[in-house]
Structures are given as structure tokens and as C-alpha cells.
Wavefront OBJ file of the C-alpha trace (Angstrom):
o trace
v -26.499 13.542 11.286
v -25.219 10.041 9.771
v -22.142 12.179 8.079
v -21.193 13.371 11.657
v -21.615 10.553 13.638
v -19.958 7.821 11.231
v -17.868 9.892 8.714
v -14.808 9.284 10.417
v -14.968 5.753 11.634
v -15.751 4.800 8.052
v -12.967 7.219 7.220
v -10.489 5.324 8.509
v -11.406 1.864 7.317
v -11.370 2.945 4.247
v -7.799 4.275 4.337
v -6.557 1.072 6.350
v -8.014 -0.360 3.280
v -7.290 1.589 1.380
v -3.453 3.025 2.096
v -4.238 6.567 0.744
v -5.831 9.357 1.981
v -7.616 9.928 -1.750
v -8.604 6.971 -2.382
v -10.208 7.268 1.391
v -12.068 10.507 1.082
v -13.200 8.763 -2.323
v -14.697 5.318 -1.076
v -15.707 7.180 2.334
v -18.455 9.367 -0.227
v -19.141 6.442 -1.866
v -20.128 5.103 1.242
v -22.384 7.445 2.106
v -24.003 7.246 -1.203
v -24.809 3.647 -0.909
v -25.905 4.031 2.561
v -28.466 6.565 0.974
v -29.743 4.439 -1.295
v -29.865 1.523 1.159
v -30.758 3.035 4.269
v -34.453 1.489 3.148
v -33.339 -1.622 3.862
v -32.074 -1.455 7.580
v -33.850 -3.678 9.642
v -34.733 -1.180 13.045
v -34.030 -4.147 15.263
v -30.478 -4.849 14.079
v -27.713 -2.854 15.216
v -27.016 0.051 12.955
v -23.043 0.453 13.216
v -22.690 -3.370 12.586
v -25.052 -3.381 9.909
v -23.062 0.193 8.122
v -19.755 -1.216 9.273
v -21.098 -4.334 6.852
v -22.177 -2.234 3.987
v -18.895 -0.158 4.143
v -16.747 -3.386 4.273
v -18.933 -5.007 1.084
v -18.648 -1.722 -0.655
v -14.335 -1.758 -0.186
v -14.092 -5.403 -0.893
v -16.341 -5.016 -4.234
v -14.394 -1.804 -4.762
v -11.019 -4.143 -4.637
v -11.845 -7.215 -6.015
v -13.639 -4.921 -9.188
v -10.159 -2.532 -9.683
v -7.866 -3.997 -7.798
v -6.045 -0.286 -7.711
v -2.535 0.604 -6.800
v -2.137 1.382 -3.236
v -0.627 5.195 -3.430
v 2.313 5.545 -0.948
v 1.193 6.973 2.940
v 4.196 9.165 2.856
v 2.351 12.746 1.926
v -0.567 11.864 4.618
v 2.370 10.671 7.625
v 4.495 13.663 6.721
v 1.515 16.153 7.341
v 0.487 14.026 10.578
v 3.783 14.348 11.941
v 4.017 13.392 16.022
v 5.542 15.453 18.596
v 8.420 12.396 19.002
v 8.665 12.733 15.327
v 9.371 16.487 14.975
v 11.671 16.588 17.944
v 13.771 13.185 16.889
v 13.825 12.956 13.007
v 15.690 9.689 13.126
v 12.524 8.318 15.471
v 10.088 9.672 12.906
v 11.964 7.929 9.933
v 11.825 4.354 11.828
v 8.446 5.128 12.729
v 7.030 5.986 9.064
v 9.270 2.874 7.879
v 7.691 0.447 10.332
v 4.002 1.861 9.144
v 5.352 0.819 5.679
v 6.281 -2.292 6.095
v 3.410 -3.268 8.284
v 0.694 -1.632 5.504
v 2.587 -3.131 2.852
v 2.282 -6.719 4.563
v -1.382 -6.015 4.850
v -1.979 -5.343 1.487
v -0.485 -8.934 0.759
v -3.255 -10.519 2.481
v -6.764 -11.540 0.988
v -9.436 -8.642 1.361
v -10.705 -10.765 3.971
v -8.482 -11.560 5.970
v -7.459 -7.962 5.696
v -10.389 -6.508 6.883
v -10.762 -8.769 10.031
v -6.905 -8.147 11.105
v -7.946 -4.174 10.480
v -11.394 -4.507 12.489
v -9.796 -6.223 15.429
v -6.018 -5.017 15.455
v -6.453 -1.776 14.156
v -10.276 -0.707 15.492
v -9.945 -2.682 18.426
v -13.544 -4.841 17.557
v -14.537 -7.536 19.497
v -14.271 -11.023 17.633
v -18.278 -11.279 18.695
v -18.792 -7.819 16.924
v -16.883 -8.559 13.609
v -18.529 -11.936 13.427
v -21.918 -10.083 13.216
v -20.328 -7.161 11.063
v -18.713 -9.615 8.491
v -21.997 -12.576 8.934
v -19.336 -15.123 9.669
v -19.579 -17.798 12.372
v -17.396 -16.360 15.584
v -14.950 -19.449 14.656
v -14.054 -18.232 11.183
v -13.090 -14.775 12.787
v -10.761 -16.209 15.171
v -8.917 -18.516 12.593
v -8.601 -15.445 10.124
v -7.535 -13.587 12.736
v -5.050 -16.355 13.670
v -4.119 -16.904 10.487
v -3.613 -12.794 9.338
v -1.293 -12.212 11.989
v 0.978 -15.157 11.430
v 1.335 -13.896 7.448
v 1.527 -10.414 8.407
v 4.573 -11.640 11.086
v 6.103 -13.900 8.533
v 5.922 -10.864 5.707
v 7.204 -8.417 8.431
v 10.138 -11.085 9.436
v 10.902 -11.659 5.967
v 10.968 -8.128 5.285
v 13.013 -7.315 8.227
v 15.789 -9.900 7.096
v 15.841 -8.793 3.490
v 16.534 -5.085 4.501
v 19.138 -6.402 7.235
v 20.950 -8.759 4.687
v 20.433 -11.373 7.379
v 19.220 -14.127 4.478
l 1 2 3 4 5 6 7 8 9 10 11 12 13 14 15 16 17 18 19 20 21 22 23 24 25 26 27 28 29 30 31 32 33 34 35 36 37 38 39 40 41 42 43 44 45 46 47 48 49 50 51 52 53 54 55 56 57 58 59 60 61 62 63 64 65 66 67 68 69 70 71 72 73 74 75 76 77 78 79 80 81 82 83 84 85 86 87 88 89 90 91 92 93 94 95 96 97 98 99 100 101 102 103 104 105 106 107 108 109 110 111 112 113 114 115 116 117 118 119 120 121 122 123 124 125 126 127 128 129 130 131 132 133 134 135 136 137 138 139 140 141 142 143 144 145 146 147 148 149 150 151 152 153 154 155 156 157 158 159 160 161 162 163 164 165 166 167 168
């Protein structure tokens, strides 16, 4: 019933993490694995998806900071996810894919976390309140990491942008 319910939000933090599909379905099972073993020690009077949403970000920042792996490209998972605008206007779906580059590759320049607050609020659409509780950090922290994510992913993204125009 836990596999149903949370398999695919974990799912896709672990790919925003993670940047391949793989290594997603990979950590995702690990996951679930340490949320077997640990499922002991959920306190009842907690929230449960904050306290998984926790235990899945631990387990992908202990995953990174241990390996550090090689981000696998996005391409083969985008091409077989293809949008109607993207089958219909090629030229559209190439900008589109290129943009989702250059935005995942900016993320994966930033600390884990600082990573994982930019993908729990910009990307999951979390609540500063709710990734305070998810990441035990004071609801000030959040916001400055949040702040602070967003102006290196727009500096990386504007620096990008100007290298690939020859605008430097």
C-alpha cells in the first residue's frame, strides 16, 4: 500500500536528483528498503509524508555525498516522453529538451542542499513551512537557500546562455 501511494512522488525526487531514469528506479527501491527497515521508528503523531519525504532526501544526499556518481544524460528518458508540441514542432521540442539541460545541469552545480530545497519548492511545489519540517531546518534557512539556489541557478543559466550565444 506504501509502494502505491508514495512510489511515484519519491520517484521523481529521486530523478530530479538524480538526472537519470536508472539511477531513479535504483535509489527509488532503495528507498523503499530503508523505509522497511525504518518504518519502526515513525513516530504515529508526526506526519508520515514529511517524515518519508526526510528519509528519502537523507538516503539521496548520503547516496551523493558517498559516490558522488556521474549524472547520465536525460536525453533517452525526454525522447520517450515526447509532448504533443514536441512531436508536431521538432524545432520546439529541441529548444525545449535544451532548456531542461541547461537548467538540470545548473542544478547539479549546486550543493545537495541547496539542491534539494530548490527541487522541493520549484519543482514539487512544497510549501517553505513543509520543507522546513521535511529537511528539520528553521523556516529561515529554507527561504535563504531558496533565495540563494535560484540566484546560482540564474547566474549558471545566464552564463550558460551567453557562452552558447558568443555574447562574452
Amino acid at each position: 500500500m506504501l509502494i502505491d501511494t508514495y512510489s511515484k512522488k519519491i520517484f521523481n525526487l529521486a530523478y530530479r536528483f538524480a538526472g537519470s531514469y536508472e539511477e531513479a528506479e535504483d535509489l527509488t527501491q532503495e528507498i523503499f528498503v530503508k523505509l522497511h527497515h525504518s518504518l519502526f521508528k515513525f513516530d504515529v503523531e508526526k506526519n508520515f509524508t514529511a517524515w518519508l519525504l526526510t528519509l528519502s532526501r537523507n538516503h539521496l544526499i548520503d547516496r551523493y555525498r558517498k559516490t558522488k556518481w556521474e549524472k547520465t544524460s536525460r536525453d533517452s528518458f525526454d525522447e520517450h516522453h515526447l509532448s504533443a508540441d514536441e512531436r508536431f514542432n521538432p524545432e520546439e521540442g529541441i529548444l525545449q529538451r535544451e532548456t531542461k539541460r541547461m537548467v538540470w545541469d545548473g542544478l547539479k552545480q549546486l550543493s545537495p542542499d541547496t539542491r534539494m530545497v530548490i527541487i522541493l519548492r520549484d519543482i514539487q511545489g512544497k510549501s517553505y513551512d513543509e520543507i522546513a519540517e521535511v529537511m528539520d531546518l528553521p523556516l529561515g534557512t529554507v527561504k535563504s537557500r531558496v533565495n540563494r539556489g535560484r540566484l546560482q541557478l540564474a547566474k549558471t543559466l545566464k552564463d550558460k546562455r551567453e557562452v552558447l550565444h558568443g555574447t562574452l
